[in-house]
C-alpha positions in Angstrom: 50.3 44.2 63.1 51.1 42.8 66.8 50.4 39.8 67.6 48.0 38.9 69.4 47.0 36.1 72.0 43.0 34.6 71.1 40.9 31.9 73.2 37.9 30.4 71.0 35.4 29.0 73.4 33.5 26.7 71.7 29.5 26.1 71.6 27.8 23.3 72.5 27.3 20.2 70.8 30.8 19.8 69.9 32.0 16.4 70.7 35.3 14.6 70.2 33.7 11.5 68.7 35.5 8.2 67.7 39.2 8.9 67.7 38.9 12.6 67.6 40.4 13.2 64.5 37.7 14.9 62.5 36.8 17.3 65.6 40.9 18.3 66.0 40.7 18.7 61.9 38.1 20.8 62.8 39.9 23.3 65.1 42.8 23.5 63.3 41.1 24.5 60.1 38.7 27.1 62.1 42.4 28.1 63.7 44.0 29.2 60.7 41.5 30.8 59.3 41.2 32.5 62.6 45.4 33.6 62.6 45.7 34.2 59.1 42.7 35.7 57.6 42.0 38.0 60.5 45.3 38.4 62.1 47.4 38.1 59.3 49.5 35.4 60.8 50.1 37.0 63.9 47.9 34.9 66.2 48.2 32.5 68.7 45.2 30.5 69.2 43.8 28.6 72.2 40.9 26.3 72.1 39.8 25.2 75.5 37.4 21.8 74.8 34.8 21.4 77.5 32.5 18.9 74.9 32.9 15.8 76.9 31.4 17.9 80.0 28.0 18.5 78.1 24.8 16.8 78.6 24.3 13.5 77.6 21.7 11.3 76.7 21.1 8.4 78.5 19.0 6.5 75.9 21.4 7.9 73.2 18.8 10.1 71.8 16.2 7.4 71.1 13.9 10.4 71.9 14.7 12.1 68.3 12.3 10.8 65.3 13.8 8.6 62.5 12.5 7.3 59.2 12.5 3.8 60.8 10.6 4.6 63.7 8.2 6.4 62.8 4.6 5.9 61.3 2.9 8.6 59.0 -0.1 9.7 59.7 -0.6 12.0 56.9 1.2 13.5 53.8 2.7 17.1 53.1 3.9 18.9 50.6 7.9 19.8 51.1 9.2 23.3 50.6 11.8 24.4 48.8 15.2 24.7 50.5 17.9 26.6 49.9 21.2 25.5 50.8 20.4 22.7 52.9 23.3 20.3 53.4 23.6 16.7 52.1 21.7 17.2 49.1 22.5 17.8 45.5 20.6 18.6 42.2 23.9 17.7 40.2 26.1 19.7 38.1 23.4 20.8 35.6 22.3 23.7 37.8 25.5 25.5 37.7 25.1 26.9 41.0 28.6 28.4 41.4 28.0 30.3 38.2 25.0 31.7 40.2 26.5 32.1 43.2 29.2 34.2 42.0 27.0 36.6 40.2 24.7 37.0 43.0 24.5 40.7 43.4 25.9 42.2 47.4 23.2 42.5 49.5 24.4 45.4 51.2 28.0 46.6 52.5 28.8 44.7 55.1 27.9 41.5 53.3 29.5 39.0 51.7 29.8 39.9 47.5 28.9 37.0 45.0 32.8 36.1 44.5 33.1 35.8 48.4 29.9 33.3 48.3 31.5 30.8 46.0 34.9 30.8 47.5 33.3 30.4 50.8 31.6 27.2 49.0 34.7 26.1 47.6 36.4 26.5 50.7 33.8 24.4 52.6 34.7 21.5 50.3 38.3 21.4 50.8 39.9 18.7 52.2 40.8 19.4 55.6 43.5 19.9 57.7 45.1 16.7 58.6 46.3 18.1 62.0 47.1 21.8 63.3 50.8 21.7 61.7 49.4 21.0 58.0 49.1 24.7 57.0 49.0 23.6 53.1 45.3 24.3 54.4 45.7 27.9 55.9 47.9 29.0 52.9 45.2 27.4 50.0 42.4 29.7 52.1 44.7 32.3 52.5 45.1 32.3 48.3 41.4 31.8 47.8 40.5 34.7 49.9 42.9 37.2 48.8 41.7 36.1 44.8 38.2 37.2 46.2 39.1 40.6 46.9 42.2 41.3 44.5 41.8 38.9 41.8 40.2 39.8 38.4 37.0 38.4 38.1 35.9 39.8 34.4 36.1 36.5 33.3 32.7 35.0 35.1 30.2 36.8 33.5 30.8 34.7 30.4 31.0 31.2 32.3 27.7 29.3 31.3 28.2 26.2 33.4 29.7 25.1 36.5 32.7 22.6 34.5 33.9 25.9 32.6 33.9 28.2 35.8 35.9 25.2 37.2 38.5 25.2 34.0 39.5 29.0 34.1 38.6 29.5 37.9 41.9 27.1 38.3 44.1 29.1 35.5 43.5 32.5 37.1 44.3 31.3 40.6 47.5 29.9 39.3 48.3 33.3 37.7 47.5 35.4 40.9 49.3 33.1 42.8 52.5 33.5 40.4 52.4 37.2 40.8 51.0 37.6 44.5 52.4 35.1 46.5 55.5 35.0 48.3 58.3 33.0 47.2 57.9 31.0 50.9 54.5 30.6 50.4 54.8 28.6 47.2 57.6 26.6 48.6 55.6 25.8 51.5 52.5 25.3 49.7 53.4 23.7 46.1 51.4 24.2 43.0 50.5 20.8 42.1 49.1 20.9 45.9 47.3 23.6 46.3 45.1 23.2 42.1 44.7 19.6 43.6 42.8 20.8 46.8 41.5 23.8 44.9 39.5 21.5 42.3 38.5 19.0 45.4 36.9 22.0 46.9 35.4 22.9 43.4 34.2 19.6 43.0 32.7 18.8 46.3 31.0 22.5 46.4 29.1 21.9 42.8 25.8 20.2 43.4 25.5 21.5 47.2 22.3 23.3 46.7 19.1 21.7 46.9 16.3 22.9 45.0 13.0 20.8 45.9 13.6 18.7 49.3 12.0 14.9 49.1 10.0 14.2 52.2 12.5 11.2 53.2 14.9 14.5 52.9 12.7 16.2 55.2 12.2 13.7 57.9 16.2 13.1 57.5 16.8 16.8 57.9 14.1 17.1 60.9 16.5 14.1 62.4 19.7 16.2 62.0 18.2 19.2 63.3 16.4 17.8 66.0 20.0 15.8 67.6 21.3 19.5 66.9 18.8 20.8 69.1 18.6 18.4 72.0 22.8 18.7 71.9 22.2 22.2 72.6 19.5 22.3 75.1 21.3 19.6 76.9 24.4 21.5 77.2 22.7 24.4 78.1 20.8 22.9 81.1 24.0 21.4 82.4 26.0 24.7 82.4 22.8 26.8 83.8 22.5 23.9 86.4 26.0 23.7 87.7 27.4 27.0 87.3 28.5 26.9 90.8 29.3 30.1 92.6 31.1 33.2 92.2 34.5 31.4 93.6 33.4 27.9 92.7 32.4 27.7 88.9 31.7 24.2 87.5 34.1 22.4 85.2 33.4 23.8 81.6 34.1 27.2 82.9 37.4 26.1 84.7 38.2 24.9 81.5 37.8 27.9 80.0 39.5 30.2 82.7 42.5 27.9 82.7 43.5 29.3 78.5 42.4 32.1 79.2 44.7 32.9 82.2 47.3 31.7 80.0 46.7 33.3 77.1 46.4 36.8 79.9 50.1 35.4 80.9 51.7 35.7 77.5 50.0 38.3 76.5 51.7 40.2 79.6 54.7 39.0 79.2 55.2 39.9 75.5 53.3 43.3 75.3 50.3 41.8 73.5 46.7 42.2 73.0 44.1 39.9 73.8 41.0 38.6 71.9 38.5 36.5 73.6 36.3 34.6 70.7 32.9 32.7 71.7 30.9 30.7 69.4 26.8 30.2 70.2 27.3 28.9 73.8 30.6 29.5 74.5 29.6 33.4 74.5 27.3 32.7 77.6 30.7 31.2 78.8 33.2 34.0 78.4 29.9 36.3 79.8 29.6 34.7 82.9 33.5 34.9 83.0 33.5 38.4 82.3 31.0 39.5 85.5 30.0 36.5 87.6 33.2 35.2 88.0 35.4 38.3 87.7 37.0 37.9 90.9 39.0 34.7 89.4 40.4 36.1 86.7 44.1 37.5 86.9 44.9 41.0 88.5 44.4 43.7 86.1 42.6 41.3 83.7 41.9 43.1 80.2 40.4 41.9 77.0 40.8 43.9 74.3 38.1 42.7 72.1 35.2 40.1 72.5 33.8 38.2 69.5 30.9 36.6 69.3 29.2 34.4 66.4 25.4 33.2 66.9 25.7 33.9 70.4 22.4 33.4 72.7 24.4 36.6 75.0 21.7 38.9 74.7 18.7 36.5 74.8 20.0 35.4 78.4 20.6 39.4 79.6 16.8 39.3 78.3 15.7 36.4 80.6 18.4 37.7 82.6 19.3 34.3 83.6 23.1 34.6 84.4 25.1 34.2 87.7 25.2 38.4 88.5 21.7 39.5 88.2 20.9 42.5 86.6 20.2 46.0 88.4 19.2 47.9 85.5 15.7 48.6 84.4 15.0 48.6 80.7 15.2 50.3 78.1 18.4 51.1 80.4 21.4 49.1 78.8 23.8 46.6 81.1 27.3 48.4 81.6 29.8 47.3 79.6 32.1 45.1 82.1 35.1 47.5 82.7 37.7 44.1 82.1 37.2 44.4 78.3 37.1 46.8 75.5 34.7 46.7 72.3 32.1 43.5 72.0 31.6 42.8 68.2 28.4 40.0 68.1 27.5 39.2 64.5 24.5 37.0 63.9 22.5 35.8 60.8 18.9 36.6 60.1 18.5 32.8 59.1 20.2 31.5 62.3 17.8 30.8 65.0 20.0 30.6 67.9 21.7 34.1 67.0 20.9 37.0 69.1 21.2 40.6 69.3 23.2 42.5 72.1 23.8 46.1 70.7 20.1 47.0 72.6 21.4 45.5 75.7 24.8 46.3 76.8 26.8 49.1 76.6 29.7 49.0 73.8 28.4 46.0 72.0 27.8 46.5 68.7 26.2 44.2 66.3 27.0 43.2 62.9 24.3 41.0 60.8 26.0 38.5 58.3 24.8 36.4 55.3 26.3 33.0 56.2 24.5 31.7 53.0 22.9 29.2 54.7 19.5 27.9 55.7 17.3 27.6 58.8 18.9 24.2 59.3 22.9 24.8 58.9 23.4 28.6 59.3 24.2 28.5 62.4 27.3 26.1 62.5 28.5 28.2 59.3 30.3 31.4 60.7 33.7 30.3 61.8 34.1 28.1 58.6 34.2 31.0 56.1 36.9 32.7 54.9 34.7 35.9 54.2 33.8 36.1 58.0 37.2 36.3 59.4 37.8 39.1 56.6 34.3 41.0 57.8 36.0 40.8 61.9 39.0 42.1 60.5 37.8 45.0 58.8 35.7 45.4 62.6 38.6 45.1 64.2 40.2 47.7 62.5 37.6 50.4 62.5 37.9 50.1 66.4 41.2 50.2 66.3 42.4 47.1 68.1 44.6 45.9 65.5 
C-alpha cells in the first residue's frame, strides 16, 4: 500500500481544556488507529483544531439542568439503558462474556469478538503523547486477534475474571507467532499484558442495566452540555461563514492542512484522504463547493470519510454557502475535486445522517457503534473495528 496523506477535521464540541493534555491524548490515539488500522502504517495524519473558535457560553452553561438546581415536580420511572457511560453493575454480569457471543447483526457489522475488543480497547490507557505508539501497536495486536486469532475458547468462559485469565494467554501466544520481531521490541510483553488487563479491567462493569433517576438527571446533564456544544458551534460556523473568497477562521484553519497535506501529497506521488467527524463534514463540504476557488490548482481528494456527519441533513435544508440548483428527487452532483464519499452513520446516533439519497457518489454504510442514544455518537473514530470496516471500503473502491 502507498502512503497516503489524511486531514481529520474534527466536530464540534471538542475543546482543549486545562492544559490540553487529555484532548492531544485524544488525537493521537484516534491517529494511530487512523494510520495503522486503516492504512496499515502508511499514513500521515493532520488534525487541524479550530475548538477554541466555537461558540461559547457566556454564563458557562448555567442554562443546562443540574441535580442541585433543580426542583422535582414529579416522579418517573427510568428506563433501561444499554451501554450508557459512567455506570456499572459490577463484575457479576459478565458482560464481556456476552458481548463476545453476541451473534453479527449483519455483514457489514461489527461480530461479537470485534464488540469486546472494541470495549477493551476503550479502556486502555491512553496515549501519553503522539510519539508513544506502545498504544498503536497494543490496538494494532488486539485487532488483528479479532479477525485471526482463535476464539474456540469463549464459548466455555462463564464469567468475566476467566475470560480475563485466558483472553491474556492467547494474546501472548498470537503475539509470539504473529508479530514482528520490531514490533515486540518496540512494544514489550510485560507492556503490552499490563495495558491489555487495564483495558480488561476498566471495560468489565461498563454496561448499565437499570439507570437510577440521579443517573438520569446526571445523564440529561451530559447530554444536554453535549448538545448546546453543538448547536453553539453550529450557529457560529453557519453565522460567519464568510464568502466564497473570505471564509471565517475555523475553515481557514482547515484549508491551511489541507493545502499542505495537497502539497505533499504532490510532491511524493500520493493520495489524499479527507476525514470529517459530525461537524467537521459540513466543514470539508463547504470546502469542497463553496469555497473551491481557494483550494490549490488541480485540487483532488481521493476519498472523503465521513462519521455521524449532519452532510446530508444540511443539502436537505440546503443551508450551505452554494445553494442548490437541483430539484428533488434529483441528486446534488458529486463535486468533480474528489473521488468516492463513504458516510457511515449509526441507527442509535442522533446527529448521523444519510447522504447516499442526496449526492451523487456517496454511498452510505450503517455501523453498530454499540452504543446508546447518549454516547453513540462520539464512539466511531475510537474503535478499532471501524477503521477495519473503512478499510475494507476503501478497498472495494479501490483507492488503496
Amino acid at each position: 500500500m502507498q502512503k497516503m496523506q489524511v486531514v481529520f477535521v474534527h466536530g464540534v464540541a471538542n475543546r482543549k481544556e486545562g492544559d490540553g493534555t487529555a484532548f492531544e491524548r485524544d488525537v493521537a490515539n484516534r491517529s494511530q488507529m487512523l494510520s495503522k488500522l486503516t492504512f496499515g502504517g502508511k499514513a500521515n495524519v493532520r488534525n487541524p483544531y479550530w475548538g477554541d473558535l466555537g461558540g461559547k457560553l457566556r454564563y458557562g452553561g448555567l442554562c443546562v439542568p443540574t441535580e442541585k438546581d433543580s426542583e422535582t415536580l414529579g416522579t418517573f420511572k427510568t428506563l433501561e439503558i444499554l451501554g450508557a457511560p459512567g455506570v456499572s453493575t459490577g463484575p457479576q454480569a459478565n458482560q464481556l462474556v456476552r458481548l463476545g457471543l453476541r451473534p453479527q447483526q449483519g455483514p457489514d457489522q461489527p461480530t461479537g469478538k470485534e464488540l469486546l475488543i472494541d470495549a477493551i480497547v476503550s479502556g486502555l490507557e491512553p496515549a501519553k503523547s503522539a510519539e508513544d505508539t506502545e498504544y498503536g501497536a497494543t490496538v494494532q495486536l488486539l485487532s488483528d486477534y479479532a479477525e485471526h486469532g482463535d476464539w474456540s475458547w469463549l464459548p466455555t468462559m462463564k464469567t468475566d475474571a476467566e475470560l480475563q485469565q485466558r483472553l491474556l494467554t492467547e494474546i501472548q501466544a498470537f503475539n509470539s507467532a504473529k508479530i514482528s520481531e520490531s514490533t515486540v521490541e518496540a512494544l514489550g510483553i510485560g507492556d503490552f499484558l499490563g495495558r491489555i488487563t487495564d483495558g480488561v479491567k476498566n471495560a468489565i462493569g461498563s454496561v448499565v442495566d437499570m439507570a437510577s433517576d440521579a443517573f438520569m438527571l446526571k445523564v440529561k446533564s451530559s447530554f444536554t452540555n453535549e448538545a448546546t456544544k453543538f448547536i453553539g458551534d453550529a450557529f457560529v460556523y453557519l453565522n460567519s461563514r464568510g464568502k466564497k473568497d473570505e471564509p471565517n477562521e475555523i475553515t481557514k484553519v482547515a484549508l491551511t492542512e489541507i493545502e499542505a497535506a495537497w502539497e505533499d501529497a504532490q510532491k511524493k506521488g500520493q493520495k489524499l484522504i479527507l476525514v470529517g467527524h459530525s461537524f467537521g463534514g459540513t466543514v470539508l463540504w463547504d470546502l469542497l463547493t463553496y469555497h473551491r476557488e481557494l483550494l490549490p490548482k488541480g485540487f483532488f481528494a481521493d476519498a472523503v470519510i465521513t462519521g455521524g456527519t449532519q452532510v446530508g441533513l444540511f443539502i436537505e435544508l440546503d443551508v450551505y454557502g452554494e445553494k442548490l440548483a437541483v430539484v428533488p428527487p434529483t441528486k446534488v452532483a458529486k463535486p468533480s475535486n474528489l473521488g468516492v464519499w463513504i458516510n457511515t452513520f449509526d441507527f442509535a446516533d442522533p446527529l448521523g445522517f444519510q447522504l447516499e439519497p442526496m449526492l451523487e457518489g456517496a454511498h452510505d454504510f450503517q455501523f453498530n457503534t454499540g452504543g446508546s442514544i447518549i454516547n453513540a455518537h462520539n464512539l466511531y473514530f475510537g474503535l478499532p473495528s471501524y477503521y477495519n470496516r473503512i478499510k475494507a471500503r476503501l478497498e472495494e473502491f479501490k483507492v488503496i
